[in-house]
VOBA-1610 file (N, C-alpha, C; in pm, whole numbers, padded with zeros to 5 digits, always signed):
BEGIN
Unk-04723+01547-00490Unk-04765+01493-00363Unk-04658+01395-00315Unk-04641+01391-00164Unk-04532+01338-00118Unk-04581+01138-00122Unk-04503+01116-00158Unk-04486+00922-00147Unk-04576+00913-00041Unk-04551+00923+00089Unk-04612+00904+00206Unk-04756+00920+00247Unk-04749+01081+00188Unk-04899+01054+00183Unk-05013+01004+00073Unk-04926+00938-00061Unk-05022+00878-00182Unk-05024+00722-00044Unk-04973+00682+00017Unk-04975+00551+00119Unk-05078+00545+00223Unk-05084+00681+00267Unk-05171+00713+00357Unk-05259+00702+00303Unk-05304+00785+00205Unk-05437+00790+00124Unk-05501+00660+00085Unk-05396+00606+00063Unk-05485+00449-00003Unk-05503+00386+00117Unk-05474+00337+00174Unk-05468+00284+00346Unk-05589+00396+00392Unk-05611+00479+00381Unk-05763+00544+00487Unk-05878+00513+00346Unk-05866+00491+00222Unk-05967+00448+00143Unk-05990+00265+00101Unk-05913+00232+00170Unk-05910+00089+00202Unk-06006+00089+00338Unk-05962+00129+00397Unk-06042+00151+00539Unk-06196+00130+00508Unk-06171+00268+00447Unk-06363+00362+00424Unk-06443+00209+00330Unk-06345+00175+00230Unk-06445+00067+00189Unk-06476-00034+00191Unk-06402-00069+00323Unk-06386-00187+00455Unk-06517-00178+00509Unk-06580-00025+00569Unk-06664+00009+00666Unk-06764+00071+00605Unk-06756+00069+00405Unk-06883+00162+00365Unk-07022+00095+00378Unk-07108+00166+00373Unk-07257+00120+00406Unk-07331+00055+00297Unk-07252+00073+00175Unk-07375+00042+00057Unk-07278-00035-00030Unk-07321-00074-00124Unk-07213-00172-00227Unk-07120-00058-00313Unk-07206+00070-00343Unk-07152+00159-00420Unk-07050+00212-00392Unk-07087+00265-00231Unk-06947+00387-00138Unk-06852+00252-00126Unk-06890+00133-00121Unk-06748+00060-00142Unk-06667+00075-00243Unk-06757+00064-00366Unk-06696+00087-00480Unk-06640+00194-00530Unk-06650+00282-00488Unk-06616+00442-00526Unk-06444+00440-00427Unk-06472+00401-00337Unk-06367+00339-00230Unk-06236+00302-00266Unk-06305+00169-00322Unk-06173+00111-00369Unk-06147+00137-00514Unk-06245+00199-00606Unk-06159+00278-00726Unk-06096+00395-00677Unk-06087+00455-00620Unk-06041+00585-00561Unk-05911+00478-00508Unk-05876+00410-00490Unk-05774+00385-00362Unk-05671+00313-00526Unk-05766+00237-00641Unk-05710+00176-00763Unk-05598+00326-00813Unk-05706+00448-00805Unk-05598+00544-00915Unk-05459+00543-00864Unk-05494+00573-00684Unk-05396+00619-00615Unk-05254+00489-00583Unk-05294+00372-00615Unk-05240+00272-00620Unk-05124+00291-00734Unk-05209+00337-00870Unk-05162+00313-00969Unk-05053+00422-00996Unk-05085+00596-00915Unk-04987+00672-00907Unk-04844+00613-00807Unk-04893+00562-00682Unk-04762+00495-00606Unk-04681+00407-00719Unk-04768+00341-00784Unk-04669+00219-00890Unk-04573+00299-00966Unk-04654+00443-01078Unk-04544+00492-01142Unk-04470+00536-01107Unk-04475+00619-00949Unk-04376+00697-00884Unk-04277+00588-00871Unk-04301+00511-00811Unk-04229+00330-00790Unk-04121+00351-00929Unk-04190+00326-01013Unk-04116+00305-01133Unk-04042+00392-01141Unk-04023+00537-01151Unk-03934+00617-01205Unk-03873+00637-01116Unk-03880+00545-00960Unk-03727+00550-00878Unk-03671+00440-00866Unk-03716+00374-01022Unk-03655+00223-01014Unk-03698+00106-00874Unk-03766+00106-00765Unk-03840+00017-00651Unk-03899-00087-00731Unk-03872-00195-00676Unk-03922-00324-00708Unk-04046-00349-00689Unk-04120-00265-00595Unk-04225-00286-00563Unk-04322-00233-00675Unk-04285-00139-00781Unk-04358-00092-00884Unk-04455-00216-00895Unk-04436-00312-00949Unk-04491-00385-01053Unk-04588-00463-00958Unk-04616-00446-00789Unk-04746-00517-00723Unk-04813-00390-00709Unk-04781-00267-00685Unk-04847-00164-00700Unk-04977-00152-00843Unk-04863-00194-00950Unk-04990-00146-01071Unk-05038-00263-01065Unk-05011-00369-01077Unk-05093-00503-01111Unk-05221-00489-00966Unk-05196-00431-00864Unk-05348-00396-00789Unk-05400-00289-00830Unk-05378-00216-00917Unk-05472-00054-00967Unk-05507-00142-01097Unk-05464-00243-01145Unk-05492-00312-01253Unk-05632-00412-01224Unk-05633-00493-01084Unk-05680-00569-01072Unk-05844-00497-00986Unk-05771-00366-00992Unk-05891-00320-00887Unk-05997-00232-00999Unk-05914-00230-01119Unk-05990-00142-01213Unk-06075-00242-01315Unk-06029-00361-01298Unk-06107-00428-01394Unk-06249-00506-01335
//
């Protein structure tokens, strides 16, 4: 999957659990948005981007 759209994806599930209705669809929300966080970080990493390491520390912070 292209970089761009693992960005997109998290950004429209940030959204959804901005605007979900129940405590849960939030939560499903923003773990869904944690995995996809945590795939941008490794991709991050194995093109060397500095930004790796705020990427996982939020799939980190969103998973715990």
């Amino acid at each position: 999957m292209d970089l761009n759209q693992l960005y997109f994806d998290h950004q429209v599930l940030l959204m959804r659990a901005d605007g979900a209705a129940t405590p849960e669809a939030r939560g499903d929300h923003e773990t869904a948005a944690a995995r996809i966080a945590g795939s941008i970080g490794q991709r991050q990493v194995r093109l060397g981007a500095a930004a790796a390491c705020a990427w996982i520390a939020h799939a980190r912070k969103a998973a715990a």
